[in-house]
C-alpha positions in Angstrom: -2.6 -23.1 77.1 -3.8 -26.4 79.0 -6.8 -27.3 80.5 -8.6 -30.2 82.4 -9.7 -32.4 80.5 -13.7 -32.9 82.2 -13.3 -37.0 82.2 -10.3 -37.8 84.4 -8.8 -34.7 84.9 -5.9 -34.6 82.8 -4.4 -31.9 81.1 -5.4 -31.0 77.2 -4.6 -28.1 74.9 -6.8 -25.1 74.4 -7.5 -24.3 71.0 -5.4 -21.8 71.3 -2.5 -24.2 70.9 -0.3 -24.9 67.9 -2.7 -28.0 67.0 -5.6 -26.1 67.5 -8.0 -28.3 65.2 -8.1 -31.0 68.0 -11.3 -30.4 70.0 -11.2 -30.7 73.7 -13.4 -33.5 74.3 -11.0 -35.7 71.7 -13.9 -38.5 70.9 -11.1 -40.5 69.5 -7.4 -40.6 70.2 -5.6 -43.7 69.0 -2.0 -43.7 69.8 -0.3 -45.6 67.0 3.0 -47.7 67.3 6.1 -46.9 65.7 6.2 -48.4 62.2 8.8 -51.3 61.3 8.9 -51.0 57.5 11.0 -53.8 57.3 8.3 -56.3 59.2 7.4 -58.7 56.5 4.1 -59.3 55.3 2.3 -62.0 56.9 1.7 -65.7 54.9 -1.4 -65.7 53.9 -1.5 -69.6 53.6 -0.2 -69.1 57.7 -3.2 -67.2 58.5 -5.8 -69.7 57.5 -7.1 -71.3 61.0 -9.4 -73.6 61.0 -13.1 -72.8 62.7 -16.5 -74.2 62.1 -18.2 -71.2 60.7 -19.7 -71.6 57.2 -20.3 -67.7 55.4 -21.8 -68.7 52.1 -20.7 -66.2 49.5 -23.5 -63.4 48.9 -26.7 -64.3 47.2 -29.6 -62.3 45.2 -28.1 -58.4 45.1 -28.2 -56.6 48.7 -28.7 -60.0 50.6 -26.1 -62.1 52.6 -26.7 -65.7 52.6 -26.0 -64.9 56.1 -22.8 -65.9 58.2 -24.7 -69.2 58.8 -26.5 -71.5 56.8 -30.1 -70.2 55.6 -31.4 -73.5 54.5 -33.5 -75.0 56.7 -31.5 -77.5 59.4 -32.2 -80.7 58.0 -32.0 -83.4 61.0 -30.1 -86.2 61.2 -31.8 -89.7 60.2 -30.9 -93.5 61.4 -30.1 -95.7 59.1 -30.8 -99.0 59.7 -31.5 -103.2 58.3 -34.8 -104.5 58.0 -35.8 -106.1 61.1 -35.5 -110.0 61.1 -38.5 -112.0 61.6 -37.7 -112.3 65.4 -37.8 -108.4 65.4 -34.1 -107.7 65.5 -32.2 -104.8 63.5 -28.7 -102.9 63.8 -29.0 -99.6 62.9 -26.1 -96.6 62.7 -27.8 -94.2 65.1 -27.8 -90.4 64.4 -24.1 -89.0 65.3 -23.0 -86.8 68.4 -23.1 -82.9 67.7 -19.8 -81.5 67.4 -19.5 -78.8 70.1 -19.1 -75.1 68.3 -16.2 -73.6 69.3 -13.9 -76.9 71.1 -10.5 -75.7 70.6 -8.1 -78.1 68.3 -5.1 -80.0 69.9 -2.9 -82.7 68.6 -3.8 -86.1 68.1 -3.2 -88.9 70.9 -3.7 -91.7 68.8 -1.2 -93.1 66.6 -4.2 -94.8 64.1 -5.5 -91.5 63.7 -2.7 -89.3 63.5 -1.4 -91.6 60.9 -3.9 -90.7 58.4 -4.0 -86.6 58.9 -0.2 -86.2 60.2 0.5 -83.1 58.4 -3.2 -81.7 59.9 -2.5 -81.7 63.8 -6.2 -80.0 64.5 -8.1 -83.2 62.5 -8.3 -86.2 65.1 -10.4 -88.9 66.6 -10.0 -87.1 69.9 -13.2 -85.5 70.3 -16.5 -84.6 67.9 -16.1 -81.7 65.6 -16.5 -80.0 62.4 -13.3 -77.7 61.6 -12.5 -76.4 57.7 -9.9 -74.0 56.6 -10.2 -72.6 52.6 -8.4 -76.0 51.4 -9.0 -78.9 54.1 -12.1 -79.7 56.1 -12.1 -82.5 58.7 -15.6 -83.9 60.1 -15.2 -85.9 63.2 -18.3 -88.2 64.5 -19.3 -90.3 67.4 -21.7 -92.9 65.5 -23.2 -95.3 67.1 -24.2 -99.0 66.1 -27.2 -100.4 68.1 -28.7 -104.3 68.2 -32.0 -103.2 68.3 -34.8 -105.4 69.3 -38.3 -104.8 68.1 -37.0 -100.8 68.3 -35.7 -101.2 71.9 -31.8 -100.8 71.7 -30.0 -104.0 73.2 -26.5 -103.3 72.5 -24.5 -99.7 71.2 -21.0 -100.1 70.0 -19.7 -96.1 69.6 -17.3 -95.6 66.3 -15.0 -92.2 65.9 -15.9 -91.6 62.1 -13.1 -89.1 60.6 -13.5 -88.1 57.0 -10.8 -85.1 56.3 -11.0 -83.7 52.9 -8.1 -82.2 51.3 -7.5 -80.1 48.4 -4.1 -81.2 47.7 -3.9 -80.9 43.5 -5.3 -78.5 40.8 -7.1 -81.5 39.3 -7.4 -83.7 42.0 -8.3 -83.3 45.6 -8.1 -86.3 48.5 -10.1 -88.0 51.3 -9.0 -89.4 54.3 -11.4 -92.1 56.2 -10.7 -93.2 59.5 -12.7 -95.5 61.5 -12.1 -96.7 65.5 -14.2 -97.7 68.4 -14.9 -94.6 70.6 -14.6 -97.1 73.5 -14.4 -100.6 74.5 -17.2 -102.8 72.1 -19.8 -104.6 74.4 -19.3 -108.6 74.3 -23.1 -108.2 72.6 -21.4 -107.8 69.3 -19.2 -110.6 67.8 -17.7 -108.4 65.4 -18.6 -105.5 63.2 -17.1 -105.8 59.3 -17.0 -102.8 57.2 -17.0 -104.7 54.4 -18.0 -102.2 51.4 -17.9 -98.5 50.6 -18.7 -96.5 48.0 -17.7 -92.7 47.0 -20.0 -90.4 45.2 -20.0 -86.9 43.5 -21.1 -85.3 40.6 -20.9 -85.0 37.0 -17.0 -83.8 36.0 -16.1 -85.2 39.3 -14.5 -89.0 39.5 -13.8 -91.2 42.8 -11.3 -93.5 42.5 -12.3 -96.7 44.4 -9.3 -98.2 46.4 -9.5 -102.2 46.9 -9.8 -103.6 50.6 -6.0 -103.7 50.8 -5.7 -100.0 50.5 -7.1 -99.8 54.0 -4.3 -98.6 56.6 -5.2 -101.3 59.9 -8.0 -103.9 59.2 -11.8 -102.8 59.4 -13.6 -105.0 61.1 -13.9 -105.2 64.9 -14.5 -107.7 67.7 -14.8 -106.7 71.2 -11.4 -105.9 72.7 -9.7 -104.6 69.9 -9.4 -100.4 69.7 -7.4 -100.1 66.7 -7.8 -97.4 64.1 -8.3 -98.3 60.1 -7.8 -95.2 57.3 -8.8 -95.6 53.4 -7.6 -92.8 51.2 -9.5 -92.0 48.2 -8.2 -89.7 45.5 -10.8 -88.2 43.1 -10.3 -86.0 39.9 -12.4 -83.6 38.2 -12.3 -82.7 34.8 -10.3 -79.8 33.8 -10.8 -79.7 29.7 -13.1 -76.5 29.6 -11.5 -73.2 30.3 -13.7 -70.5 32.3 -15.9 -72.8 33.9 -17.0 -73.5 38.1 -18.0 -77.1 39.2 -19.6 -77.6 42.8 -18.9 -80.4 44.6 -20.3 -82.0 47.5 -17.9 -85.6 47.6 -19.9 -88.4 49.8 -19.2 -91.6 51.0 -21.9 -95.0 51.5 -20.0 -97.6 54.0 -21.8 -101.2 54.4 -21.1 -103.3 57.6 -21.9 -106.5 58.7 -22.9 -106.5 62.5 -23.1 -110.2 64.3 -24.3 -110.4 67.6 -22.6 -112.7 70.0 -25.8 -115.6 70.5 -25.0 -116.0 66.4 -28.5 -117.5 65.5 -28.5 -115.7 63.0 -26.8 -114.5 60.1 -25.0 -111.4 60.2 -27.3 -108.1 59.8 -26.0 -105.7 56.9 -26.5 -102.3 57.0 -25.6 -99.1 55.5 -24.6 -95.4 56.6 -24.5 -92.7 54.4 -22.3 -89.5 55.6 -24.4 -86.7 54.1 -27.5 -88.5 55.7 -26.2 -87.1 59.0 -24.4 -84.5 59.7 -25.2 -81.2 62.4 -27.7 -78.6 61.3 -25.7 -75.6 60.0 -23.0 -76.8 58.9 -23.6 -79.6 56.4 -22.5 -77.9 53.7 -19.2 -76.7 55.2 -17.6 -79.3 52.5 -19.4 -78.1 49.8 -16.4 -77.6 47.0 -15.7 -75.4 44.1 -13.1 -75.9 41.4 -12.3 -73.9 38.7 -10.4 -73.5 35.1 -8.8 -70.8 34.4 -10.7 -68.1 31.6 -9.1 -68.2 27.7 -7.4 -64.4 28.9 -6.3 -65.5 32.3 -2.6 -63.7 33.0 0.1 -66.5 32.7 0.8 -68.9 35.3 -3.3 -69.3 36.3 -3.7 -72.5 36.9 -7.2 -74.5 37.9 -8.0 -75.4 41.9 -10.6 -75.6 43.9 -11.6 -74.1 47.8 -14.3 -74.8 50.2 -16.5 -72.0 48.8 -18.5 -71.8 52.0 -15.5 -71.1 54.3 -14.3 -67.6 54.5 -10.2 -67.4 54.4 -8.6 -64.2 56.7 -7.1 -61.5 55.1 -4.1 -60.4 57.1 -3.1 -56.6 57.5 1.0 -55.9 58.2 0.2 -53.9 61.0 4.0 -53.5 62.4 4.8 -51.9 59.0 1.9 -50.0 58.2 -0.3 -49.2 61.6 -2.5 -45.8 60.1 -4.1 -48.0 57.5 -4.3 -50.8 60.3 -5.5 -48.9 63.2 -8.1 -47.4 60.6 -9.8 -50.5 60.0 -9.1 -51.5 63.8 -11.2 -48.8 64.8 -14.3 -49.3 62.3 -13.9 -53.1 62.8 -14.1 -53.1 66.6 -16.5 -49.4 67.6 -19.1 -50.0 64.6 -22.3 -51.7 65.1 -22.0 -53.4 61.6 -18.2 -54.8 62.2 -17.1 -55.2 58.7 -14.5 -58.5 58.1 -15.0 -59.5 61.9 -14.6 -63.7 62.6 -15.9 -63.2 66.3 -18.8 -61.1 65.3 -20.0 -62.9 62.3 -19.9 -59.6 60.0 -17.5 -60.8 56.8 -16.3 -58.4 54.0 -17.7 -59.4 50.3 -15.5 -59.0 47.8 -17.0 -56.8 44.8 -14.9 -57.8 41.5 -16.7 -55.2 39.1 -13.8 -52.2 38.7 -16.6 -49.3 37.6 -18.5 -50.1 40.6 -15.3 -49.7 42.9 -14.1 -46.6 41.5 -18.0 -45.2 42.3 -17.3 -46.1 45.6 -14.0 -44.5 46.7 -15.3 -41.8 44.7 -18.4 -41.3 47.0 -16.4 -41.9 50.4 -13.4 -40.2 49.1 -14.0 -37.1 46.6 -10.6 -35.7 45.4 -8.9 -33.3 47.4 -10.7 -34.8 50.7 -7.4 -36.4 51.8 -5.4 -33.1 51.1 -8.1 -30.8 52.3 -8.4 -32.9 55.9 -5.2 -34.2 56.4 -1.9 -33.4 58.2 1.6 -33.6 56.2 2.9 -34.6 59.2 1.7 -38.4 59.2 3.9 -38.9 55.9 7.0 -41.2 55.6 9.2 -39.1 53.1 9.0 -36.5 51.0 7.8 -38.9 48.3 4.7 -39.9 50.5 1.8 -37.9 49.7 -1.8 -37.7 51.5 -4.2 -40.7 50.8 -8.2 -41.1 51.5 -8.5 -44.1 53.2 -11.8 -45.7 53.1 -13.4 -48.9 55.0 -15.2 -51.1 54.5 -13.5 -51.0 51.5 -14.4 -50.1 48.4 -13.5 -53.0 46.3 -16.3 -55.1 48.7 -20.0 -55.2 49.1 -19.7 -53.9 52.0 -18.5 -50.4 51.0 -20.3 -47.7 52.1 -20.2 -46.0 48.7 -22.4 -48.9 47.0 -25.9 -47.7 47.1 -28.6 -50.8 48.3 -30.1 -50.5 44.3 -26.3 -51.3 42.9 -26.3 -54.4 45.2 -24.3 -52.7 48.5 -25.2 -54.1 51.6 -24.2 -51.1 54.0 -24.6 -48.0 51.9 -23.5 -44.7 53.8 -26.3 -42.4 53.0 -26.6 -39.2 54.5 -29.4 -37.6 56.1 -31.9 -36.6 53.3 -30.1 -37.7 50.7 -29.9 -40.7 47.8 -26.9 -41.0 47.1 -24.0 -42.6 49.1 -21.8 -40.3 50.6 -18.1 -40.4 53.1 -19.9 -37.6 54.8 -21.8 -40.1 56.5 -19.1 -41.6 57.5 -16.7 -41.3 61.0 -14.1 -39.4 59.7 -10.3 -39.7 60.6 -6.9 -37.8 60.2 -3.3 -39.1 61.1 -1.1 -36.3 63.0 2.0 -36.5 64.5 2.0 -35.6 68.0 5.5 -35.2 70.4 7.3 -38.6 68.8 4.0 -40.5 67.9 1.2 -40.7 64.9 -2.3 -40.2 66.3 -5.1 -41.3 64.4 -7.9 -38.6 65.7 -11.4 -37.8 64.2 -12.1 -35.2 62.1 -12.9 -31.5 64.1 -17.0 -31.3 63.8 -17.8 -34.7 62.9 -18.0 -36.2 65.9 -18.5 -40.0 66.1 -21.8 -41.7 67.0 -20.7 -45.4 66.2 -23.7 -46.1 64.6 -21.5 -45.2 61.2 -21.4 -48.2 58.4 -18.2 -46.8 57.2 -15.0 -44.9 57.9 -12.7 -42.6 55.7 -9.2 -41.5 57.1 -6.8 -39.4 55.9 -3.5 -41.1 56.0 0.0 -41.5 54.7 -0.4 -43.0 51.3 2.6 -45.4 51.4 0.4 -46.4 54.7 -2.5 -47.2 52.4 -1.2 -48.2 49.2 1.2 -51.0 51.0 -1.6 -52.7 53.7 -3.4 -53.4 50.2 -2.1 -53.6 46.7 0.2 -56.6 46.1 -0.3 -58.1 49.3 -4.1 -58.2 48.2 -3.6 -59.3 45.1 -1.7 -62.5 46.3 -4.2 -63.0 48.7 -7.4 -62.7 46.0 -5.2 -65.6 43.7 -4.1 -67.7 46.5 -7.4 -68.1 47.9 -9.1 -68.3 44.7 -11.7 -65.5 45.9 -14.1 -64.1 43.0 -16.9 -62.1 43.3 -19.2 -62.7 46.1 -17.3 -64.3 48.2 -16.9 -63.7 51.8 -13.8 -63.1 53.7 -12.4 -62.2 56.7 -10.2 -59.3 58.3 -7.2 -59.5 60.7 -6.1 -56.1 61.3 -3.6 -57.2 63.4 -4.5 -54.7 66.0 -5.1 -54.4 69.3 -5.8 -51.6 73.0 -3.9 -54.0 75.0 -6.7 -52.7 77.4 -5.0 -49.2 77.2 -8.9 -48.0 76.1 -9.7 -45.5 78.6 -13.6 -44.9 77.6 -14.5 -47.7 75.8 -16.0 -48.3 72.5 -19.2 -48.0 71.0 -22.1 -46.0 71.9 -21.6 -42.3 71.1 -17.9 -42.7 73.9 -14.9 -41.3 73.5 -12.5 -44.1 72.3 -8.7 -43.5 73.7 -6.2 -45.9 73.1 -2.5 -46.9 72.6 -2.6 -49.4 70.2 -0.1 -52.2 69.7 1.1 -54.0 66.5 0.7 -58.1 66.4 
């Protein structure tokens, strides 16, 4: 039997019909797209972009360092020369912000590009701070100022570039590029970076290049716009096994500034690049490298990352859509947003195994998957039902990790202690005509104010979005516990949502594979 349905007055089946378990007001419907099994898995190396966003990994137990720094914003200092006994100093003045969120294009200058050709989003084009998990490229507008007694007579603006890359397992690389921002005032006869010096800590050596090694000459007199690079290897020691360094590389540059009258001798001063930097995200470059533990499988070799930038994990959605559109859902209708880049909500990865299996224990109690699900959303007759749970239950995130063992978003029902999936917005796949639906569970209606979801799915569907390609991700990116990270689900309503999301709606979609 049909009705009409009471929100735009199409037809829906009674539940008298041969899918009776489907309720009439259907609070969620997500049409899922045909699977391609033989859609590859995406590169996880392909999937880093760069973004400004520094997500420290978690802290003390239950408490995110926060998708932002949480030290206090430190502010950017001058650094200037004594003033001369007429009253006179240069200074380098604080640097321009970097706008958040300025989108990356390629270089126009040859200098530039020169130096970072292989890293099209790192360039003297405009101000920014950019990072993916293994290169991070700080662009400045400094400028130098003839100051007299503190009144600025002169500014020369300099594009400073310093891109870091993690290029080696014992070695990692920086690239410095200096140019004028725009035409040097005839106030200055010429500005000489005449010395430079690299520092870092303990374990961690810079290898100082001589003035030759410099790419273009760097020292400027007005009319010239030319761009000068200096690449400086450093290597850290790799002779203990088991064992995390943090490093935060940073480089001194002297320059002698001349003003044009030339009564006097040439002014030296100093900037520092830690010294100034924008509040937020000064520790973007902080790095950390790592040996290998005595039991490490074969093959482990040591690396480092930027710890404090969060790499994407990258579902195949194409291949397998329930596990996918699962996580979709959760990601995009809950308040909390688990391993979402544009709301600042990342996943923490949980390494302790007994902790894990507490948590898909709690979300997903055996025989939930088989008791709930629908036979009909498997591949083959090999495929068998699967819980599938998110945020999952390998993170800190999980709903099945209680505040007191260090979760962050435990799922606790009404009256109770202990985490549990019936807290949860519960799911089930069905085939429907030609097409898997992905529908909530009949008498557990969604409110959206869930921290967690539980689905029951096709298990090749749940096994395949994780396992192996998990795995390569957690070694490629070097994640251990704590650290945050990001989730692509690689869906998307192609603005097929009829009600919306959030807020206790119904949440119909056709959903589309990227």
């Amino acid at each position: 039997m049909f009705r009409t349905n009471a929100y735009d007055g199409s037809l829906y089946e009674t539940e008298w019909s041969p899918w009776a378990r489907f309720r009439v007001e259907l609070p969620v419907d997500l049409t899922l797209p045909t699977p391609n099994y033989a859609s590859p898995n995406p590169n996880h190396f392909d999937a880093q972009k760069p973004h400004y966003y520094q997500t420290k990994p978690l802290g003390q137990a239950g408490t995110p360092l926060s998708e932002r720094s949480t030290s206090a914003a430190k502010d950017a200092v001058e650094q200037c020369s004594e003033p001369d006994a007429d009253g006179r100093q240069v200074c380098f003045g604080k640097s321009t912000p970097a706008p958040k969120g300025k989108a990356p294009h390629a270089s126009e200058k040859a200098g530039a590009a020169a130096a970072t050709a292989d890293v099209e989003w790192c360039t003297t084009n405009f101000e920014s701070i950019l990072a993916t998990r293994f290169i991070q490229c700080d662009v400045r507008t400094v400028p130098v100022i003839i100051r007299m007694d503190g009144v600025p007579q002169a500014v020369a603006n300099f594009m400073f570039l310093r891109m870091l890359e993690l290029d080696g397992q014992n070695t990692f690389t920086e690239h410095l590029t200096i140019e004028p921002a725009q035409q040097i005032p005839p106030a200055f006869r010429e500005i000489n970076f005449v010395g430079w010096n690299h520092l870092c800590e303990t374990s961690c050596t810079p290898q100082e290049q001589p003035v030759t090694a410099w790419k273009g000459k760097p020292w400027w007199v007005p009319g010239e716009m030319h761009s000068a690079t200096l690449t400086t290897p450093f290597s850290w020691d790799t002779s203990l096994a088991g064992t995390d360094y943090r490093f935060k590389p940073d480089i001194q540059i002297d320059a002698n500034i001349l003003p044009a009258d030339g009564k006097i001798r040439p002014f030296m001063t100093g900037y520092q690049w830690s010294l100034d930097y924008d509040g937020g995200t000064e520790d973007l470059d902080r790095i950390r490298c790592d040996t290998p533990a005595g039991d490490a499988p074969a093959g482990s070799v040591p690396g480092c990352v930027f710890v404090n930038v969060a790499p994407t994990y990258t579902f195949n959605a194409k291949a397998f859509p329930q596990a996918a559109a699962h996580a979709w859902l959760i990601q995009k209708a809950t308040a909390k947003h688990p391993g979402s880049m544009v709301d600042q909500k990342p996943l923490y990865y949980m390494g302790d195994e007994a902790q894990n299996n507490r948590s898909r224990t709690r979300i997903c109690p055996t025989g939930w998957a088989a008791n709930n699900g629908d036979p009909s959303a498997l591949v083959d007759a090999g495929d068998t039902l699967n819980c599938d749970e998110f945020a999952f239950a390998s993170s800190y995130n999980s709903g099945g990790m209680s505040s007191t063992e260090g979760g962050i978003n435990p799922a606790t029902p009404s009256g109770k202690t202990t985490p549990s999936g019936d807290a949860c917005i519960s799911m089930y796949a069905k085939k429907h005509g030609s097409m898997i639906h992905l529908f909530s569970q009949n008498g557990a209606d969604p409110t959206f104010n869930e921290v967690c979801g539980r689905a029951a799915i096709s298990g090749m569907h749940n096994q395949e979005s994780m396992g192996g390609h998990f795995a390569n991700f957690m070694k490629q990116m070097r994640i251990k516990d704590k650290d945050a990270y990001w989730l692509d689900t690689r869906m998307d309503d192609g603005g097929t949502c009829r009600y919306g999301v959030g807020g206790g709606q119904p949440v119909i979609c056709e959903l589309v594979a990227q």
